[in-house]
C-alpha positions as CSV (number, residue, x, y, z in Angstrom):
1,X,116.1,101.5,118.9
2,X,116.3,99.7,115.7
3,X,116.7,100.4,112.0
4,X,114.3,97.8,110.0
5,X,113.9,98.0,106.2
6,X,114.7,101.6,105.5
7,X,116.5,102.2,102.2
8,X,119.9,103.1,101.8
9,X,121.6,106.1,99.5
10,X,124.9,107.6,98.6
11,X,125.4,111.7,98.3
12,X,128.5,113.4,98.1
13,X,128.4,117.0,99.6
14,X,131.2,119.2,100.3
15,X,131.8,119.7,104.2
16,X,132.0,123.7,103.4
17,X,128.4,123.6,102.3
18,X,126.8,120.8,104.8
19,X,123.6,122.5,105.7
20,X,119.4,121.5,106.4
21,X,118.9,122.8,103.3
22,X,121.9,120.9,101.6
23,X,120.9,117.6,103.3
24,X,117.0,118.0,102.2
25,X,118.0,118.8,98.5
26,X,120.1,115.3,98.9
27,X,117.3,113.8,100.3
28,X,115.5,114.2,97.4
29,X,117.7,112.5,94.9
30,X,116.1,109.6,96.8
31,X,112.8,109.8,97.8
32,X,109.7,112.0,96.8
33,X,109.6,115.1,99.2
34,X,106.8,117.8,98.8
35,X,107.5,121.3,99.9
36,X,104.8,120.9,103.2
37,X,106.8,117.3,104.0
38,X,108.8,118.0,108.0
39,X,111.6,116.1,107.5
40,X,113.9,114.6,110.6
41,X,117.5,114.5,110.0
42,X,119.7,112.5,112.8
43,X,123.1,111.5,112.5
44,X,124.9,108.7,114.0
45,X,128.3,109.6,116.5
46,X,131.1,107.9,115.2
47,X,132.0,104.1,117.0
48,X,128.7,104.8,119.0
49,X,125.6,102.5,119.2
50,X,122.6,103.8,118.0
51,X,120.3,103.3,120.9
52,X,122.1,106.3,122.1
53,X,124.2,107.6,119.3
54,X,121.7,109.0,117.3
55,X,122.4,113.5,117.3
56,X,119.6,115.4,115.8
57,X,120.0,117.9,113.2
58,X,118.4,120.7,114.1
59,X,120.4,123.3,112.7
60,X,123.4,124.7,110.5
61,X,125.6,124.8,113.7
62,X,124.8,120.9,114.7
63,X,125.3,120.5,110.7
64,X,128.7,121.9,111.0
65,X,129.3,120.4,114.1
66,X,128.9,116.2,112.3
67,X,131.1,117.8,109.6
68,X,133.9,118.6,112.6
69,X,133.3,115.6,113.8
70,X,134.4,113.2,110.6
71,X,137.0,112.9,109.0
72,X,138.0,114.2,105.6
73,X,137.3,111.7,103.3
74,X,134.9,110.1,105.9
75,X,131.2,109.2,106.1
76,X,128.5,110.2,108.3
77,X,125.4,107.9,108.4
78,X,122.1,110.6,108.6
79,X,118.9,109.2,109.2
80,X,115.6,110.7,107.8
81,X,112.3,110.3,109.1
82,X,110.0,112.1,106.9
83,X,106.1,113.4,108.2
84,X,103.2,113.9,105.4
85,X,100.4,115.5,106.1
86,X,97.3,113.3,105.0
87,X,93.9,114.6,104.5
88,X,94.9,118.2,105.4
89,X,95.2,117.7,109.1
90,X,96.6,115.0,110.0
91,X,100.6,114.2,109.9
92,X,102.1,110.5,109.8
93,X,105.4,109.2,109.3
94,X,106.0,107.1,106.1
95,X,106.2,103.7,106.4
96,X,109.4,102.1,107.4
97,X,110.0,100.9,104.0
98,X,110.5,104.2,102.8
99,X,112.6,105.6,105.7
100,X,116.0,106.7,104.0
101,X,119.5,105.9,105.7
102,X,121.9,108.3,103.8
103,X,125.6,108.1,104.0
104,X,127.1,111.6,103.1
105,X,130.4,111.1,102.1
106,X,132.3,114.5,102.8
């Protein structure tokens, strides 16, 4: 597993409020979301490699759970994939170029 040529941000959100929602609102300080985009969110275990470090976020209680698990003050890398549909019926990923690596800093 590999991260190649994704784009990078910065958000600052409270660890009281870390959320889907939250994170997707973030999101899109940085990149162009519609309302029918599926969005991905993973986040990266602290000191762990990424070929098997990456947690999904599927949830508020997984979302709470990366907050629990940094420190205060501290930054969790999330990483987005983001699915468009295209002609109405068919979904594909956006191109790695505009996959977005976000560090929340909580």
């Amino acid at each position: 597993l590999n991260y190649v040529r994704g784009r990078v941000g910065l958000s600052h959100i409270e660890k009281d409020k870390i959320s889907l929602p939250e994170l997707r609102g973030f999101l899109g300080d940085h990149v162009t979301l519609t309302a029918e985009d599926v969005v991905d969110f993973h986040w990266l275990f602290l000191d762990v490699d990424m070929s098997n470090g990456l947690r999904r976020l599927a949830d508020d209680q997984s979302c709470m759970h990366m907050s629990d698990c940094i420190i205060e003050g501290g930054v969790a890398e999330v990483y987005v994939e983001i699915y468009k549909l295209v002609d109405g019926r068919n979904w594909v990923i956006i191109s790695n170029q505009q996959k977005v690596k976000d560090h929340i800093h909580v």
